[in-house]
C-alpha positions as CSV (number, residue, x, y, z in Angstrom):
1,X,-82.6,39.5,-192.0
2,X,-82.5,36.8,-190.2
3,X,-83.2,36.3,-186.3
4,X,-79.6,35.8,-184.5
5,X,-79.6,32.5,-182.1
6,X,-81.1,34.9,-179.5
7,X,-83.0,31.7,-178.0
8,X,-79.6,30.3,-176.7
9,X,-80.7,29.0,-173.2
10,X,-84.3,27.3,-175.6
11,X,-81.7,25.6,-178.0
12,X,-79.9,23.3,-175.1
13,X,-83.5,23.6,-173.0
14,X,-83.8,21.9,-169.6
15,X,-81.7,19.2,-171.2
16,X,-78.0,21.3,-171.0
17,X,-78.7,22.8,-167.4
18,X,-78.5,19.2,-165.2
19,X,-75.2,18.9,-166.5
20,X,-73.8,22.5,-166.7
21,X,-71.3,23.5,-164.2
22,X,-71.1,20.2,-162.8
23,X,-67.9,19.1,-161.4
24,X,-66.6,15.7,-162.7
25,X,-64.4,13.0,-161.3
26,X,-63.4,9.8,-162.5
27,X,-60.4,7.6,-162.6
28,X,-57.9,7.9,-165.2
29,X,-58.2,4.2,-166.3
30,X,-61.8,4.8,-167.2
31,X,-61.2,8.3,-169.3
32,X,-58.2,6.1,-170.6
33,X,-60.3,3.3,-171.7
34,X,-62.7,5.2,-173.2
35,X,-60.1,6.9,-175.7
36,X,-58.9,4.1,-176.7
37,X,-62.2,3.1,-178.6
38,X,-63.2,7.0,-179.4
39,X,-61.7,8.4,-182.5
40,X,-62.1,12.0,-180.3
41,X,-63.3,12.8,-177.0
42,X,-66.9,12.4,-177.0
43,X,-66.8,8.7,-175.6
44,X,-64.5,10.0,-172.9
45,X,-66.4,12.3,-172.0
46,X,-69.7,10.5,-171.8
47,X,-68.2,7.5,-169.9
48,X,-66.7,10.4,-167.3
49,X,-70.3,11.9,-167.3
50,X,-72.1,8.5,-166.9
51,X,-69.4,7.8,-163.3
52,X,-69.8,11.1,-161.9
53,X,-74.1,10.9,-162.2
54,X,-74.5,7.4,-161.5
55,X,-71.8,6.1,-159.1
56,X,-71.8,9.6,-156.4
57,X,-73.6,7.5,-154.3
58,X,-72.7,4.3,-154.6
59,X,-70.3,1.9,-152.4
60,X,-66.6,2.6,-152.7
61,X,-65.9,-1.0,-153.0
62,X,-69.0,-1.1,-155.0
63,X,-68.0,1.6,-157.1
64,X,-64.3,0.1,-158.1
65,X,-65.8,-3.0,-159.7
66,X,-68.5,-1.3,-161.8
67,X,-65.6,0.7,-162.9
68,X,-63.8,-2.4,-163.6
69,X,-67.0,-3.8,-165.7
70,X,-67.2,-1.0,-167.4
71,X,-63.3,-0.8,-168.8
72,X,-64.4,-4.8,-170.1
73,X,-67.5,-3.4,-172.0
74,X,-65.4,-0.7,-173.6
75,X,-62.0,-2.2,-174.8
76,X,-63.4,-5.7,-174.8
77,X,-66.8,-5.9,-175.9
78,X,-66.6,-2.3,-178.0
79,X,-70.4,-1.1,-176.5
80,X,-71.5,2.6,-177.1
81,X,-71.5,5.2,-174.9
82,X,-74.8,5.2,-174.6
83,X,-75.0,1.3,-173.9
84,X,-72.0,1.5,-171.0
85,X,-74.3,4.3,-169.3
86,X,-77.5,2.3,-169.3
87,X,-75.5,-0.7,-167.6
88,X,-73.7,1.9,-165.1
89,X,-77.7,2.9,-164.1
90,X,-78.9,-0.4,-163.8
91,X,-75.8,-1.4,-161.6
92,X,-75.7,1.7,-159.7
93,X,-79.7,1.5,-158.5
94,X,-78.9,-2.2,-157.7
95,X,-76.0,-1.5,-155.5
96,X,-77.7,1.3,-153.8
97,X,-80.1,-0.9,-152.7
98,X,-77.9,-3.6,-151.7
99,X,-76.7,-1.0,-149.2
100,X,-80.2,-0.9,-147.6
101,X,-79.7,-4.5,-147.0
102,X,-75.7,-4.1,-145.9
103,X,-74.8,-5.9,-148.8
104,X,-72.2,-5.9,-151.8
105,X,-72.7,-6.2,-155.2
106,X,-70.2,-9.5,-154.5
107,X,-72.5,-10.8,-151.5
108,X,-75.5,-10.9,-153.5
109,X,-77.3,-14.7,-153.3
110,X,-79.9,-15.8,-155.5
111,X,-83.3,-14.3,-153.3
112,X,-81.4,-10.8,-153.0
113,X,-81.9,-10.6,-156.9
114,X,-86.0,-11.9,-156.6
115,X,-86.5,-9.6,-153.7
116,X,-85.1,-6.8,-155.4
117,X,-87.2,-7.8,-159.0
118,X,-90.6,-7.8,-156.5
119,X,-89.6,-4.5,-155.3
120,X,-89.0,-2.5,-158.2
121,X,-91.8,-4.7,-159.8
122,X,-94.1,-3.2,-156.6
123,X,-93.0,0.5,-157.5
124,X,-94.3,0.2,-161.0
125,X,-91.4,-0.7,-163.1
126,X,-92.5,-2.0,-166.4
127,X,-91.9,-5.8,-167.8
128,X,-89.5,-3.7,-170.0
129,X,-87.7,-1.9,-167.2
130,X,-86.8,-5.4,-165.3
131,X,-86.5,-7.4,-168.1
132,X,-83.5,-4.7,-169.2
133,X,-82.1,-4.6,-165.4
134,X,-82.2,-8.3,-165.5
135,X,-79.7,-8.1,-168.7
136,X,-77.8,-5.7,-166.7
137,X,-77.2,-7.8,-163.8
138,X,-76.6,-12.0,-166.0
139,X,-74.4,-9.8,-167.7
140,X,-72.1,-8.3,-164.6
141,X,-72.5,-11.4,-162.6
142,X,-71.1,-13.6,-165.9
143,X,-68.2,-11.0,-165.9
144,X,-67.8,-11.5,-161.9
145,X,-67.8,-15.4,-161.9
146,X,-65.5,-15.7,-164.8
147,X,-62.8,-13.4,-162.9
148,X,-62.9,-15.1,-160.1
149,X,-65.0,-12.5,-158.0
150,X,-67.5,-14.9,-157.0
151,X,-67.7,-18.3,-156.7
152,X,-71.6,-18.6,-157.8
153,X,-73.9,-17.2,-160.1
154,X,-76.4,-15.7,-158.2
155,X,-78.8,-15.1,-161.4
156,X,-79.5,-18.7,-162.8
157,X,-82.7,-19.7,-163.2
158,X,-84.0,-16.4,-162.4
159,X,-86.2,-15.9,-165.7
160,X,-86.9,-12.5,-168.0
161,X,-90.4,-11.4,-167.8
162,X,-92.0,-11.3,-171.2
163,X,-92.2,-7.8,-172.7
164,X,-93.7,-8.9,-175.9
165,X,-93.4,-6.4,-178.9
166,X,-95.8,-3.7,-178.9
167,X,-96.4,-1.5,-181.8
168,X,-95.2,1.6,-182.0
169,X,-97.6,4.8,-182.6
170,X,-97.1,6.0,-186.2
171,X,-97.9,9.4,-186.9
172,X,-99.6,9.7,-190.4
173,X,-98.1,11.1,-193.3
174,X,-99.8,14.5,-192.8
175,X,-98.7,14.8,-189.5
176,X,-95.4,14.1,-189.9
177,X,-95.3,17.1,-192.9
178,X,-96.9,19.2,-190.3
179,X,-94.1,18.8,-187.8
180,X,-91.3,19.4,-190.7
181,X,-92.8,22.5,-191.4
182,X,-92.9,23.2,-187.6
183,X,-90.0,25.0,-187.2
184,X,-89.3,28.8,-187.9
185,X,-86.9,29.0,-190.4
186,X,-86.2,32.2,-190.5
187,X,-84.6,31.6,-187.1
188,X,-80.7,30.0,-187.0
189,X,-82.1,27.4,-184.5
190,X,-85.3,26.4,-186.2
191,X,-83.6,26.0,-189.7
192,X,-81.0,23.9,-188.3
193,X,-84.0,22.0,-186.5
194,X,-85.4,22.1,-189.9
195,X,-83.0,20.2,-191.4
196,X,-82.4,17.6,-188.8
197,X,-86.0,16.9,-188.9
198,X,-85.9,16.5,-192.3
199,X,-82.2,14.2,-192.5
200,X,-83.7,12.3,-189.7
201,X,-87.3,11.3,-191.6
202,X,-85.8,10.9,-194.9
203,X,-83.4,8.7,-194.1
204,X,-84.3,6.5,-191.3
205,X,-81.2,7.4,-188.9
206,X,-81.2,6.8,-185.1
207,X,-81.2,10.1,-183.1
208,X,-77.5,9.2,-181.9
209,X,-76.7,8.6,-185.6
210,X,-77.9,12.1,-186.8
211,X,-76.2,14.0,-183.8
212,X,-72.8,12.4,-184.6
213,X,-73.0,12.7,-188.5
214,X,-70.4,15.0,-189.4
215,X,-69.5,17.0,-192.8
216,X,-66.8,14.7,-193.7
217,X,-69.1,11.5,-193.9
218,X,-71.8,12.8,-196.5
219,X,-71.2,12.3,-200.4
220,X,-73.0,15.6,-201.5
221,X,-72.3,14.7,-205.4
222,X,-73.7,10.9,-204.8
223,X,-76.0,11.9,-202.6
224,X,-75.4,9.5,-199.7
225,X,-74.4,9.4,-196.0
226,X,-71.9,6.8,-194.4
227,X,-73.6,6.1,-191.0
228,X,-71.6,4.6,-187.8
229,X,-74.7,2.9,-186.5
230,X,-74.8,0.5,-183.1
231,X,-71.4,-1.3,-182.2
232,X,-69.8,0.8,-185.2
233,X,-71.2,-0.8,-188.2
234,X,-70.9,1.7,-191.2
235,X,-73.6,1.6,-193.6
236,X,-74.5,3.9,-196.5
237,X,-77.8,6.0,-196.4
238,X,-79.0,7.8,-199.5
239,X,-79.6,11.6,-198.7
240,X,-82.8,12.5,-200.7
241,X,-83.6,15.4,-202.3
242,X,-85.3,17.5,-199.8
243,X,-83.0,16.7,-196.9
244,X,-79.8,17.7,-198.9
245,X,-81.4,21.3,-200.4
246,X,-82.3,22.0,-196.4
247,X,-78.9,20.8,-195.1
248,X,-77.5,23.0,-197.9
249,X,-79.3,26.0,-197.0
250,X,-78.3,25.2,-193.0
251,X,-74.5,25.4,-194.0
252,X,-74.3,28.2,-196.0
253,X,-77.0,30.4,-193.6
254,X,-77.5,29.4,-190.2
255,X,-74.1,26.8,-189.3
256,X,-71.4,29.6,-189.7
257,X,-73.9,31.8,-187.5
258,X,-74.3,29.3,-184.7
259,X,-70.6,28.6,-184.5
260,X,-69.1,32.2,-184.8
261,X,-65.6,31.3,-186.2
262,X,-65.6,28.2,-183.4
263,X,-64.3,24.8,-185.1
264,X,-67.1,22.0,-184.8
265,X,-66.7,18.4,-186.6
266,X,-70.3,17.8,-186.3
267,X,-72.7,18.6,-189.1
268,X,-75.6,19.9,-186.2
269,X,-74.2,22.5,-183.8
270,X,-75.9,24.3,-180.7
271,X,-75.8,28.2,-180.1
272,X,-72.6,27.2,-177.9
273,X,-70.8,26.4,-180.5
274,X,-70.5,22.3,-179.7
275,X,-72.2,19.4,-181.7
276,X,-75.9,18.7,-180.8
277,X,-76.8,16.5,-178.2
278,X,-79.9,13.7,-177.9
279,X,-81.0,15.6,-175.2
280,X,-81.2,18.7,-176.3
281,X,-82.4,17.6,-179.7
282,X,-85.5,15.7,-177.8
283,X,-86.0,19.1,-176.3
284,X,-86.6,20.7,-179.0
285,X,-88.9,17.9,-181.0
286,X,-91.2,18.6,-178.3
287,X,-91.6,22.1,-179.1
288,X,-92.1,21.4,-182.9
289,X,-94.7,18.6,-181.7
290,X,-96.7,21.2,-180.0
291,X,-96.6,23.3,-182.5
292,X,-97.6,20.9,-185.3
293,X,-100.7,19.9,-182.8
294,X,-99.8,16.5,-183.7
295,X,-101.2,14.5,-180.0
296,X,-99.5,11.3,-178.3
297,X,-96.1,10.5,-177.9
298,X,-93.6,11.4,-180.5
299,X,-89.5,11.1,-179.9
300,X,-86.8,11.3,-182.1
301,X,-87.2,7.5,-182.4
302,X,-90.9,7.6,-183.9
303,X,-89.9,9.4,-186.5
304,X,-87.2,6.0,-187.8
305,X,-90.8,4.2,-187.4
306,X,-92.3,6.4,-189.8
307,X,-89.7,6.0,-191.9
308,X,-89.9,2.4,-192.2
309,X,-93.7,2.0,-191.9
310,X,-94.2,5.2,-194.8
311,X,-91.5,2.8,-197.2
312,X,-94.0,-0.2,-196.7
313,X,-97.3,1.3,-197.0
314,X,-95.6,2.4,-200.4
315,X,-94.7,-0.9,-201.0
316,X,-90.7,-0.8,-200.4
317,X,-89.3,-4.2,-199.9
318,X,-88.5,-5.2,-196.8
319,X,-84.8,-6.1,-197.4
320,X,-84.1,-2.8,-198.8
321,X,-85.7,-1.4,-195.4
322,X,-83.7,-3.7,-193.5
323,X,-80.8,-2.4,-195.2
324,X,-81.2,1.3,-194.3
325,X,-82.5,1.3,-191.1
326,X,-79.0,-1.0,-190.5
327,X,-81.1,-3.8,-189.1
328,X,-78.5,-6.8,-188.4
329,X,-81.3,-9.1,-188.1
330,X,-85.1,-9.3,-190.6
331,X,-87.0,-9.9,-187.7
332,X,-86.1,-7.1,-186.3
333,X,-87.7,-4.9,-189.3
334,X,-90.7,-7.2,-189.4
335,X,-92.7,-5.1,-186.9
336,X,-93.1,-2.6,-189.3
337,X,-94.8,-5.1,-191.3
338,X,-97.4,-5.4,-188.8
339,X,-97.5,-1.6,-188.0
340,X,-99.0,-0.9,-191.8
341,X,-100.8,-3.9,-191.7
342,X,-102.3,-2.6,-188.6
343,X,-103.5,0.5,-190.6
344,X,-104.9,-1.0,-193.7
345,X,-107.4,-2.8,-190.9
346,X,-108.2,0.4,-189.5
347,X,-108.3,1.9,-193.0
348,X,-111.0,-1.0,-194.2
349,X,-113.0,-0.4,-190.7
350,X,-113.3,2.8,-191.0
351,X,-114.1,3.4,-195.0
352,X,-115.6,0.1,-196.1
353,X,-119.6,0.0,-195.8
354,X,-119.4,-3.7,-194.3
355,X,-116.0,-2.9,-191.9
């Protein structure tokens, strides 16, 4: 028989408790704004999660223009949940230390901005961590000028540090079959983990992709997925063989345990009843990543880099990889060229008598 979802409080981990119970607040406009680019209420929600964590703190006056910039990125500009909360963070850190300084995010003059770079810069933000709040910032201050906010730009000539593009850690095609067969799948939670794993490395998908696929959206007879990927381009994904018999077997074993009679659009669902989050399901890749003794860093995203990089050691073209990993731009996928080229030098060092 197989084990109920006993494990409930190990299935949302540490990642569910910061944001149980909390109280939220936010003004209508925003929860407003947010549904009108959300087919449901997921985008709501987020953007009224994002306000109550990252603006508690901040200036009132402060606080009324970020919300403001944030109703722009949503309606106008059509960003992700996800992308509106790194911008609310950014802003939100900035302002809070304007308020060291008595100042307002409309006050700021060109040597606030470099004094603030060298600071976070001295606390050991990366290249990558400035170079993204420097985004954050041309990209509020644009909005600010051009409604008549402020009268200067307070970011020109101030330049992006160079983050380069570092290859990513690829975990071999043993260890990735070691952490697919991680999970216990005679659990409810570790056959659904099962089968995200498995929907996540056969086809490529972005953790955010994965946790908001729903029944509807897979062709079971074609054997394909239609994926709402970043700033809601759609894209078909084939579903290969050995994700869609483990996706099967979730559904007809584990799903209707997990969601006890509840309704849930989402394909994934938690022991609560609700549609998995990236949180939790980071969570619970660590675990399986233990388990599979596989060492280094490995996230949700690492396994879309094995995807790529297994397609090209196996000599997949790179405009069909392109294509499924929903890569506007080649370049973009080009890394990947590099990772396996990477490993046929280590391959040649380390088996060739004259490496």
């Amino acid at each position: 028989m197989r084990c109920r979802a006993a494990a409930i409080d190990n299935d949302e981990g540490s990642a569910s408790s910061a944001t149980a119970g909390r109280s939220l607040s936010c003004p209508e406009s925003v929860i407003m704004c947010a549904m009108l680019v959300s087919r449901d209420s997921a985008l709501a929600g987020a953007v009224v999660a994002l306000y109550a964590r990252c603006m508690k703190e901040v200036d009132p006056v402060d606080r009324k223009l970020a919300l403001r910039f944030s109703d722009m990125l949503l309606v106008e500009r059509g960003l992700s949940a996800n992308t509106v909360s790194a911008y609310g963070s950014d802003l939100a850190g900035f302002s809070r230390w304007l308020a060291t300084r008595d100042c307002s995010l409309v006050d700021v003059a060109h040597a606030d901005v470099l004094c603030y770079l060298d600071e976070i810069a001295q606390r050991g933000a990366s290249a990558r961590t400035a170079a993204r709040q420097m985004s954050t910032l041309r990209r509020f201050y644009a909005w600010a000028v051009r409604e008549g906010l402020m009268s200067s730009y307070p970011v020109s000539q101030i330049a992006s540090p160079s983050i380069g593009r570092p290859l990513p850690r690829i975990p071999s095609e043993q260890e990735i079959t070691r952490l697919l067969a991680a999970p216990d799948v005679m659990t409810d939670i570790g056959l659904r983990d099962r089968a995200m794993l498995e929907t996540l490395y056969g086809a490529g998908l972005r953790v955010s992709e994965l946790v908001g696929l729903e029944n509807a959206r897979i062709n079971r007879v074609q054997g394909a997925m239609r994926i709402s990927g970043k700033g809601g381009k759609e894209r078909l994904v084939p579903l290969g063989e050995h994700a869609q018999s483990w996706i099967e077997r979730y559904e007809h074993e584990a799903r209707p345990a997990l969601l006890r009679s509840r309704r849930c659009d989402a394909l994934f669902v938690t022991a609560r009843g609700g549609a998995m989050t990236r949180q939790a399901f980071w969570y619970r890749i660590k675990e399986h990543v233990r388990v599979a003794g596989i060492r280094g860093h490995v996230s949700p995203h690492t396994l879309r880099h094995a995807f790529a990089t297994h397609l090209l050691n196996h000599d997949a073209d790179l405009r069909v990889v392109q294509l499924l990993l929903g890569h506007s731009d080649l370049s973009t996928t080009q890394i990947y060229t590099h990772v396996a080229r990477e490993r046929l030098k280590t391959l040649h060092r380390t088996h060739h008598p004259r490496g």
